[in-house]
C-alpha positions in Angstrom: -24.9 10.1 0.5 -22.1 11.6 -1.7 -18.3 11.1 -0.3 -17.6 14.7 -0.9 -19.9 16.0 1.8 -18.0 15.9 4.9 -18.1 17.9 7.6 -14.9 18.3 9.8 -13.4 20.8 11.9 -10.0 21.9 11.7 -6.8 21.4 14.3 -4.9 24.9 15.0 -2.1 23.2 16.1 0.0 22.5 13.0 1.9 20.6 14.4 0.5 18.1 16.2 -0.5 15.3 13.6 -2.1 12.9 16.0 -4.2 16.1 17.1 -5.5 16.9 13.7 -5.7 13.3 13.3 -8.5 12.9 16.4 -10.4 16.3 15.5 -10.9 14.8 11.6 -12.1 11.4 12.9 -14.4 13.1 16.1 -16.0 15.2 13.8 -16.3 12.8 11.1 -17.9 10.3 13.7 -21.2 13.3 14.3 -21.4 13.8 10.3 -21.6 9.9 9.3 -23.7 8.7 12.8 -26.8 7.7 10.9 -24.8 7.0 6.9 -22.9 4.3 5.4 -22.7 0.9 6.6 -25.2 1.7 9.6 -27.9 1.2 6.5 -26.1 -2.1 5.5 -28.2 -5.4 5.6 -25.8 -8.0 5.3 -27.4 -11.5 3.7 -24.6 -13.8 4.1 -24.1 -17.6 2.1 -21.0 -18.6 4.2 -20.3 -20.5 7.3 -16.9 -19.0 9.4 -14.5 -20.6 11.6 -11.7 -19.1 13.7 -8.8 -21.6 13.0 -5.9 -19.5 14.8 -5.3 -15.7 16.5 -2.6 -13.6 17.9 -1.5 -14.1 21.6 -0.7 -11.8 24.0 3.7 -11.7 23.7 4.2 -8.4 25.9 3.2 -7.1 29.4 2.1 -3.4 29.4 2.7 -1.3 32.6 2.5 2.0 30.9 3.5 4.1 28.7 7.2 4.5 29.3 7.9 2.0 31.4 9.5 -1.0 31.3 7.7 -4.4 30.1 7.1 -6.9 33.2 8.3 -11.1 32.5 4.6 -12.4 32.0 3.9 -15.3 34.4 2.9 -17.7 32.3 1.4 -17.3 28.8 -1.3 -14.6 28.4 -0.9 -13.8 32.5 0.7 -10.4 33.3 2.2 -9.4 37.0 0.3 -7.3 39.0 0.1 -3.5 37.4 0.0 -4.5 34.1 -1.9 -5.9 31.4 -1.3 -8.6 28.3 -0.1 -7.0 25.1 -0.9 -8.5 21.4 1.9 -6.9 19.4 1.2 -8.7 16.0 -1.4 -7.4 14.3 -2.1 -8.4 10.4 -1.7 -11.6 8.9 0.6 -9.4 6.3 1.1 -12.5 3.4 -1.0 -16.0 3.4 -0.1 -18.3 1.3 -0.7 -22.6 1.1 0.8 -25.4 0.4 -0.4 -28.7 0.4 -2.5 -28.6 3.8 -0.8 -26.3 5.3 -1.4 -22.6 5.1 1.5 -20.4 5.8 2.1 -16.6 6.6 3.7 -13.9 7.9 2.9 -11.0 10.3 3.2 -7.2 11.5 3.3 -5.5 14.5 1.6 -2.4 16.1 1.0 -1.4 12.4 -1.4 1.4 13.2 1.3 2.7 15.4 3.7 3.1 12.6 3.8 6.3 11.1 7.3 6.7 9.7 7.5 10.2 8.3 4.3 11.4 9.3 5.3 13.4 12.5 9.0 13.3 14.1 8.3 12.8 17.7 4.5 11.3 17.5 2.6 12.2 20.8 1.6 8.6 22.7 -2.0 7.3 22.5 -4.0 5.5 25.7 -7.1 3.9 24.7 -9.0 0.9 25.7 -8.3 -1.2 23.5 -4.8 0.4 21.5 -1.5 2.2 23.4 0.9 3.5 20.7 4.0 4.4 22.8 5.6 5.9 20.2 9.3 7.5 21.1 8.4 6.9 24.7 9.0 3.4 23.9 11.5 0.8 26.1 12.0 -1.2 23.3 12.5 1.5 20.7 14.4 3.4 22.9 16.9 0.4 23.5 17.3 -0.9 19.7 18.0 2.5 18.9 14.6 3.0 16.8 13.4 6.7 15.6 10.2 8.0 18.0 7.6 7.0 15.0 8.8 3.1 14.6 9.0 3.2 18.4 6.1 0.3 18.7 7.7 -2.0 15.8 8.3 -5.3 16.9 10.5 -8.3 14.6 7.6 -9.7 12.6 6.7 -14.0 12.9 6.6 -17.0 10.4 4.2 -19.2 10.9 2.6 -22.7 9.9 -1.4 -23.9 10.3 -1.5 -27.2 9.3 -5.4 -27.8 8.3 -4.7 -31.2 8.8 -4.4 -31.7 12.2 -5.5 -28.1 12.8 -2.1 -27.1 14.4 -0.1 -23.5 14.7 3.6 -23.8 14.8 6.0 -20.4 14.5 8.6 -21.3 12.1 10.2 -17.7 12.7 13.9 -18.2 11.9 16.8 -17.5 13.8 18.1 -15.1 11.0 19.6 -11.8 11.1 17.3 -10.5 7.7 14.4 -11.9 9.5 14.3 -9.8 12.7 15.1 -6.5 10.3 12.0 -6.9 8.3 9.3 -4.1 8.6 6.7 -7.1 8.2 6.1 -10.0 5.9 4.4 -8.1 3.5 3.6 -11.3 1.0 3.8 -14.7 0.6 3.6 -17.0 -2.5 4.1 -20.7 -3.0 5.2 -23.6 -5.7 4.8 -26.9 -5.3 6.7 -28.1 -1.9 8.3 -24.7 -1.7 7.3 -21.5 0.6 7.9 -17.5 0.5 7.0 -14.9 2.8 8.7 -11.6 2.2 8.7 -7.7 3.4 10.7 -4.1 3.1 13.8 -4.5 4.8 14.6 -2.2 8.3 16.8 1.2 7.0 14.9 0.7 3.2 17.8 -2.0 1.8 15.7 -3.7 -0.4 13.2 -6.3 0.4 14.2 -9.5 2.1 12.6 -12.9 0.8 12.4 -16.1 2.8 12.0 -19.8 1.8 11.5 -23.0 3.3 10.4 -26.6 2.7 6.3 -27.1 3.6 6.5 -30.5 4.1 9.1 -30.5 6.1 9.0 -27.0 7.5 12.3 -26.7 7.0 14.3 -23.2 6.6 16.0 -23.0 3.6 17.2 -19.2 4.2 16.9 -15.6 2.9 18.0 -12.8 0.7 17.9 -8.9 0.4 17.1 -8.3 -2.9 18.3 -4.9 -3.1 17.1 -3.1 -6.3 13.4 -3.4 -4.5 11.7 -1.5 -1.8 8.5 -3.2 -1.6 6.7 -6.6 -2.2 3.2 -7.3 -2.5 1.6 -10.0 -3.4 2.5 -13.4 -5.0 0.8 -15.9 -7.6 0.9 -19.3 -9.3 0.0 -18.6 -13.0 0.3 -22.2 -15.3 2.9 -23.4 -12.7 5.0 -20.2 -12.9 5.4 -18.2 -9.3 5.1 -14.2 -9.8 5.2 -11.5 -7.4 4.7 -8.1 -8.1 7.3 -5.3 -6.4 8.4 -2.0 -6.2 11.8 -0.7 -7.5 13.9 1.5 -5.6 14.9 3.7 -8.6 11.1 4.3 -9.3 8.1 2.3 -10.8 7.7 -1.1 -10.6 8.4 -4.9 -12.0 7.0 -7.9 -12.0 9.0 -11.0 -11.3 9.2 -14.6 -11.9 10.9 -17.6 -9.7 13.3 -19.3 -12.0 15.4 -21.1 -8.7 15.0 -24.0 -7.4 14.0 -26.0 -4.1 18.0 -26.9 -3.4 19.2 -23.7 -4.3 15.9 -21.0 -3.9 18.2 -17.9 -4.3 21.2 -16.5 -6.2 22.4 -14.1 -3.2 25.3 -12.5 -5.8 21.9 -10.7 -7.5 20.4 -7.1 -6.5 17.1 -9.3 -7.5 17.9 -12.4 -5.6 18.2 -14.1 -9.4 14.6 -13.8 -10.1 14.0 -12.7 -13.8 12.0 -9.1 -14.1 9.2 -9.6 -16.5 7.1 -6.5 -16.7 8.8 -2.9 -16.0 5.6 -0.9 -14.9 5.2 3.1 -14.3 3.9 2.2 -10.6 4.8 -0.6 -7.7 2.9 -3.5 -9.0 0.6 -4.5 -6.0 -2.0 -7.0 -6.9 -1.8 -9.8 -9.7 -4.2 -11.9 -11.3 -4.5 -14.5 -14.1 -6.2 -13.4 -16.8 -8.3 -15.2 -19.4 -10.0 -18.3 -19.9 -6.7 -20.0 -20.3 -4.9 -17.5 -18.0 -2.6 -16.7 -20.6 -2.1 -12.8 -19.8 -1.7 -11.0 -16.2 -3.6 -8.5 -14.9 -1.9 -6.2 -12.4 -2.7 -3.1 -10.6 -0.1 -0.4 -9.2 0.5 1.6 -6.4 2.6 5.4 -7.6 5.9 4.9 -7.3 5.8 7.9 -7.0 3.3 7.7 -10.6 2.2 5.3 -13.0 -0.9 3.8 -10.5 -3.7 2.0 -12.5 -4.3 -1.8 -13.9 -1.4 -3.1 -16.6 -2.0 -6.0 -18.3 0.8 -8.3 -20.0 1.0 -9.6 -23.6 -0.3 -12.8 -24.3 2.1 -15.6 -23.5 2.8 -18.8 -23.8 1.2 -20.8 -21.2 3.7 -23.4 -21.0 6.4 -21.3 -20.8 5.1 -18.6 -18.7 6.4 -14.7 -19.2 9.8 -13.8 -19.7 12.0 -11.0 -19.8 11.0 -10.6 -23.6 8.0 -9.3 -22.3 8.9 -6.4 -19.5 8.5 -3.8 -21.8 5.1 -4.6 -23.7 2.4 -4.5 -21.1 -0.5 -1.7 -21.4 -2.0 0.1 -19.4 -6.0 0.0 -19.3 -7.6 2.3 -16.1 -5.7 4.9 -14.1 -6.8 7.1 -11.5 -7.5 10.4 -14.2 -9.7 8.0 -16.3 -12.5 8.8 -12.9 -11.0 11.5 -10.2 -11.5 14.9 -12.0 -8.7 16.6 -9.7 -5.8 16.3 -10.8 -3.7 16.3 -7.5 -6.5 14.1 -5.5 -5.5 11.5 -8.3 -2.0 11.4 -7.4 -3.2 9.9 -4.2 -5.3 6.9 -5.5 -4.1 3.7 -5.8 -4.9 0.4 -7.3 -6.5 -2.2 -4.9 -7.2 -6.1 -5.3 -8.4 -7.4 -8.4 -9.9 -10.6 -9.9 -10.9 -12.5 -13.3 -14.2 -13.2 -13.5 -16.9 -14.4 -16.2 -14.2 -12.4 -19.0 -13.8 -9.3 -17.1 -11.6 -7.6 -14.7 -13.0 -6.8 -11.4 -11.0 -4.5 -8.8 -11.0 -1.6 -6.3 -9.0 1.7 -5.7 -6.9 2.3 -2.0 -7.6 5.7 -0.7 -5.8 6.2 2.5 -7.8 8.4 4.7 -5.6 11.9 4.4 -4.2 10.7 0.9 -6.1 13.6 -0.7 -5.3 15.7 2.0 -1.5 14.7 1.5 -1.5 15.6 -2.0 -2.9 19.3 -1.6 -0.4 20.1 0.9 2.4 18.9 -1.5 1.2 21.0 -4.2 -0.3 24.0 -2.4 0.6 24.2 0.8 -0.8 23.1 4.7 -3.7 24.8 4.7 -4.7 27.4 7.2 -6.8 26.5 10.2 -9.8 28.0 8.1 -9.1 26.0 5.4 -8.3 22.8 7.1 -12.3 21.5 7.0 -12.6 22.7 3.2 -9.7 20.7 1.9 -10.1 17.3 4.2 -13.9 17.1 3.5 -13.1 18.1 -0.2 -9.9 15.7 -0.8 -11.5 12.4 1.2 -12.3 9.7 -1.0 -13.9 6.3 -0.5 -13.1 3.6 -2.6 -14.5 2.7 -5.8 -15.2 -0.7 -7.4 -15.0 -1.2 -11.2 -15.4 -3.6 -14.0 -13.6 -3.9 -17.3 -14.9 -5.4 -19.9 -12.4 -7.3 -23.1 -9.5 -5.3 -21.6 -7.3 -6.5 -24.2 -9.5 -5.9 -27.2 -12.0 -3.1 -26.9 -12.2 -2.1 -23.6 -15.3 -1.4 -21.6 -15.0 0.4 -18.5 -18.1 0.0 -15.8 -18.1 1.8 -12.5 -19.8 -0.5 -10.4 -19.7 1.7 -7.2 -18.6 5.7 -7.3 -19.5 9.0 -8.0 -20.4 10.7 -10.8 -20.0 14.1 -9.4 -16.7 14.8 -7.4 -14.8 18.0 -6.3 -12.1 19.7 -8.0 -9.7 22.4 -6.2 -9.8 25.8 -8.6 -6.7 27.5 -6.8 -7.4 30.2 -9.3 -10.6 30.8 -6.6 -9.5 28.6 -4.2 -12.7 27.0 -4.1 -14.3 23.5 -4.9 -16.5 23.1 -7.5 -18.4 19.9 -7.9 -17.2 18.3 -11.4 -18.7 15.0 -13.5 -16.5 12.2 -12.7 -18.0 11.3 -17.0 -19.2 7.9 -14.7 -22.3 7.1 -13.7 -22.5 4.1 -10.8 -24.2 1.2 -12.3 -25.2 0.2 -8.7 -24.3 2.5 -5.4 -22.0 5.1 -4.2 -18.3 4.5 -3.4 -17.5 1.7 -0.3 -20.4 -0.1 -1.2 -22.3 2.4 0.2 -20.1 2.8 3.3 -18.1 5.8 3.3 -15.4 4.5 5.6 -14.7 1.7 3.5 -11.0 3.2 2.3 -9.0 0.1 0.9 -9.9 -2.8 -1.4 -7.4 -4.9 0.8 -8.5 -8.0 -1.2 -10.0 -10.1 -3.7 -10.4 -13.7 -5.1 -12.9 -16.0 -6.9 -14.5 -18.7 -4.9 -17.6 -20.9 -5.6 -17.9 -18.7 -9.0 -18.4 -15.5 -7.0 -16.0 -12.5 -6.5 -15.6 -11.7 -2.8 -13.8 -8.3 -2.1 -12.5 -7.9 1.5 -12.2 -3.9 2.7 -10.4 -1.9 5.6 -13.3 0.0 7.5 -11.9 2.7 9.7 -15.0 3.7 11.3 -14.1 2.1 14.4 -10.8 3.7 14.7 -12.8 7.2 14.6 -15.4 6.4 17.0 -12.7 6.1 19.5 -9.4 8.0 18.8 -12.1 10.9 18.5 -12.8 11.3 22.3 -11.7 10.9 25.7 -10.8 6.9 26.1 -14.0 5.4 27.7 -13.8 3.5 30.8 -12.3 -0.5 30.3 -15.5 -2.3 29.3 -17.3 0.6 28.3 -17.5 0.3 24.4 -20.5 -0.7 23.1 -19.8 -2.1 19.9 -21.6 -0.6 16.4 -23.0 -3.4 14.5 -20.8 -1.4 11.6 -17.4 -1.7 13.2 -15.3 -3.8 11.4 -14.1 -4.7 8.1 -16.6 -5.2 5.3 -16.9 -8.6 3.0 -18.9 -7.8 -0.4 -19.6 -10.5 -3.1 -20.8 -10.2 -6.7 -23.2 -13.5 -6.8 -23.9 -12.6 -10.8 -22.9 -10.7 -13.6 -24.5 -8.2 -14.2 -25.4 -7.4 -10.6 -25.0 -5.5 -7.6 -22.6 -6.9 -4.8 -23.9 -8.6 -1.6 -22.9 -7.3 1.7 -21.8 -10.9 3.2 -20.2 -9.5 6.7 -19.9 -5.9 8.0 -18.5 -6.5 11.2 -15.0 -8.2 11.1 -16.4 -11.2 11.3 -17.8 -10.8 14.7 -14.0 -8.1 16.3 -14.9 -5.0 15.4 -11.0 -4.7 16.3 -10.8 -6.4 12.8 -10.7 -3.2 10.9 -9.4 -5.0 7.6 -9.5 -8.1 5.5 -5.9 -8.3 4.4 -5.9 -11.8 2.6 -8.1 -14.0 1.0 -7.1 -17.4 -0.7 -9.2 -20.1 -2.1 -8.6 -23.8 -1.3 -6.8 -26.1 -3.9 -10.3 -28.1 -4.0 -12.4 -24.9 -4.3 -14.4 -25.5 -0.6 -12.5 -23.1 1.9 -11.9 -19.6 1.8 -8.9 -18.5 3.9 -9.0 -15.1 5.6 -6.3 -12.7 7.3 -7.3 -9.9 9.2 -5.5 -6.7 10.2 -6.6 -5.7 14.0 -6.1 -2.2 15.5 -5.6 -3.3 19.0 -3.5 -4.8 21.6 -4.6 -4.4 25.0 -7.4 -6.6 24.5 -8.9 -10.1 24.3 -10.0 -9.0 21.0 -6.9 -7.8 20.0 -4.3 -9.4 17.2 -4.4 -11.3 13.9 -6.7 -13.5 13.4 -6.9 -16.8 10.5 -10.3 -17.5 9.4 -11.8 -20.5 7.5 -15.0 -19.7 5.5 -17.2 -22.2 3.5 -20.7 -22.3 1.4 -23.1 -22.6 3.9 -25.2 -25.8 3.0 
């Protein structure tokens, strides 16, 4: 199977983005029917447990119309159904026993600047109302962030296996996109997101032991926020700048006083000043005294950084923004220029003194980048450039990246096409790669983000988004309720390396039973090493099935 062989049919109605969008993924559902992760014997080693999930917080009478009071929880009036607006455990963090984290809403409805007036989706298990909207239409919101909702805070206390929503009564809070991240240190808690109207980024903190709020700031000179870690009792997080590239940033504040609110940074100190949006961070080294990070484009500069050595008691400092290198970018692998403007870098991890991690390849990224720098192509063209410009993601290695690095590709291609627009053809071009064990997703060709990573029981377990779900049904007509017959495929993928050398394990291939689970957004490892904590991102809400969900997994004995 080679990612480059697709076969789709073009849209011929230019305009219509959710159109091209379900022509692309019908067409792509006949071409991949008997590929990928259909193939994909999963052998797990881990024992899973549902500790918490989304509940239904709307009632859905149709599209346009107003939303009904719901009787009682879950329980809808006549002519209408329960809806489960929030959809991805967005940051997860812990602290002490209790595991905290932030959420988004209707995310697969979002589409800001994809298509002006989006046209509304019905299906089973998913409405996107788009600028048909109630709510959007009385807060004022453009059609495409019709389906936003505020986002919610809240607490699972592993303890006494609890859920409280700590969302706070604050005005930053309800004008959050989402809460994108969330870190922690010691007794004190962050979640964080983009701001509404692209202000900045707003951070929140409270007490864990407590649970009490301890307020917010808009830290301005940022657009985005990622992902947060505890490095040798040091608390980073890796963002996005508004004037381009990206930082990295240390908390220097304190419980009392967790924010200076007179700073465009909220008074943490910038220690790395990266050519992309730092995205994913890791401690690196047997006495984690480096970081490794990788970047999103901003609108460049996506890849893996990694800092200078520091000094472990003292953490990195502003000293040392301006001496991180980069070790793997995009160019290193794609051989098309413009297709490699569209990769970016997914979770990573430190293991056994080498750097594992993943690309994200949105599923029209390629396609994106063409039109940018040649134009929409024409109807003819349309089935060339998306099967020609789609790419799953790839899963490397890097060995001694601070000496003498070696650089493995662990799953890929070493053949992929490259746009001549001399000919305007394709020509199939050596990546200079050679897969040490499989082709790109692991094998499974929807697998399009490396949404996760981490390092538990001395194995690397990388969680994926799998859209092949999302195909099989925003491809054609909207089956009757009760009608879908799930694919023992559907869902979000779970891979673990068990040694080193060695190919990964499939451990789960179907979002851990909800093939509504289309990604595993966050993983997070225990203080005493025995539970892996898992996130998902769903693609529903007019189901049962539909939601975030909290997971708890542990070694099987």
């Amino acid at each position: 199977m080679k990612t480059s062989l697709i076969i789709v049919k073009n849209s011929n109605r230019r305009g219509d983005e959710a159109a091209r969008h379900l022509i692309i993924a019908a067409m792509l559902a006949l071409c991949f029917a008997s590929a990928g992760a259909a193939q994909i014997q999963p052998s797990p080693i881990l024992t899973d447990q549902l500790l918490a999930q989304a509940a239904p917080d709307e009632c859905f009478a149709g599209i346009g119309q107003p939303y009904p009071a719901m009787l009682s929880p879950g329980v809808c009036p006549s002519g209408s159904v329960p809806k489960t607006n929030q959809a991805y455990v967005w940051g997860l963090t812990q602290s002490g026993t209790k595991l905290w984290f932030g959420t988004a809403a209707n995310v697969l409805c979002i589409t800001p600047g994809a298509e002006q007036n989006p046209t509304p989706i019905l299906r089973t298990t998913l409405v996107c109302e788009y600028g048909e909207s109630q709510y959007g239409i009385a807060n004022g919101l453009p059609p495409d962030f019709g389906d936003w909702r505020p986002p919610k805070a809240y607490v699972y206390d592993t303890g006494a296996s609890t859920l409280t929503d700590v969302t706070p009564i604050d005005h930053n809070f309800s004008h959050t996109i989402g809460m994108r991240s969330a870190g922690a240190i010691g007794d004190t808690v962050f979640l964080a997101g983009p701001a509404l109207g692209k202000k900045g980024v707003n951070i929140f903190a409270w007490s864990s032991s407590t649970q009490k709020y301890l307020g917010s700031c808009q830290a301005s000179s940022f657009n985005n926020i990622r992902q947060w870690r505890l490095i040798n009792n040091v608390l980073y997080a890796g963002v996005g700048n508004k004037t381009g590239g990206g930082s990295v940033i240390r908390w220097n504040g304190t419980p009392q006083q967790p924010f200076d609110t007179t700073s465009a940074t909220c008074g943490f100190e910038i220690v790395a000043h990266l050519h992309g949006e730092a995205a994913y961070l890791t401690a690196f080294g047997d006495n984690s005294d480096q970081i490794a990070v990788s970047a999103w484009p901003n609108p460049n500069g996506a890849g893996v950084y990694l800092s200078p050595v520091m000094n472990a008691a003292k953490g990195l400092t502003a000293g040392d923004a301006s001496a991180w290198t980069l070790v793997w970018e995009p160019s290193m692998y794609e051989p098309d220029p413009v297709t490699a403007n569209a990769y970016a870098g997914g979770a990573i991890a430190y293991w056994n003194g080498a750097l594992y991690f993943g690309t994200m390849n949105l599923v029209k990224g390629g396609l994106i980048a063409y039109e940018k720098v040649y134009g929409v192509p024409t109807p003819q063209q349309y089935t060339e450039v998306f099967q020609n410009t789609y790419r799953a993601i790839s899963i490397w290695a890097i060995q001694n990246p601070s000496a003498t690095p070696t650089v493995q590709l662990l799953y890929g291609e070493s053949a992929l096409p490259v746009y001549d627009p001399n000919t305007s053809t394709f020509v199939s071009t050596p990546t200079g790669f050679t897969p040490l064990y499989g082709p790109s997703g692991f094998g499974n060709i929807y697998n399009c983000h490396t949404w996760s990573a981490t390092v538990f029981q001395n194995r690397v377990i990388f969680g994926t988004m799998d859209w092949s779900y999302l195909q099989s049904v925003d491809g054609a007509p909207p089956p009757a309720p009760g009608a879908i017959q799930p694919s023992s495929a559907w869902g979000a993928d779970l891979w673990r390396f068990d040694s080193a050398p060695g190919p990964a394990v499939a451990e789960n291939i179907d979002g851990l039973g909800n093939f509504l689970n289309t990604g595993f957004r966050n993983l997070i490892v225990s203080p005493d090493g025995d539970d892996l904590y898992l996130g998902t991102a769903n693609q529903g809400n007019l189901t049962p099935m539909a939601g975030w969900e909290l997971w708890d997994l542990q070694l099987a004995p």
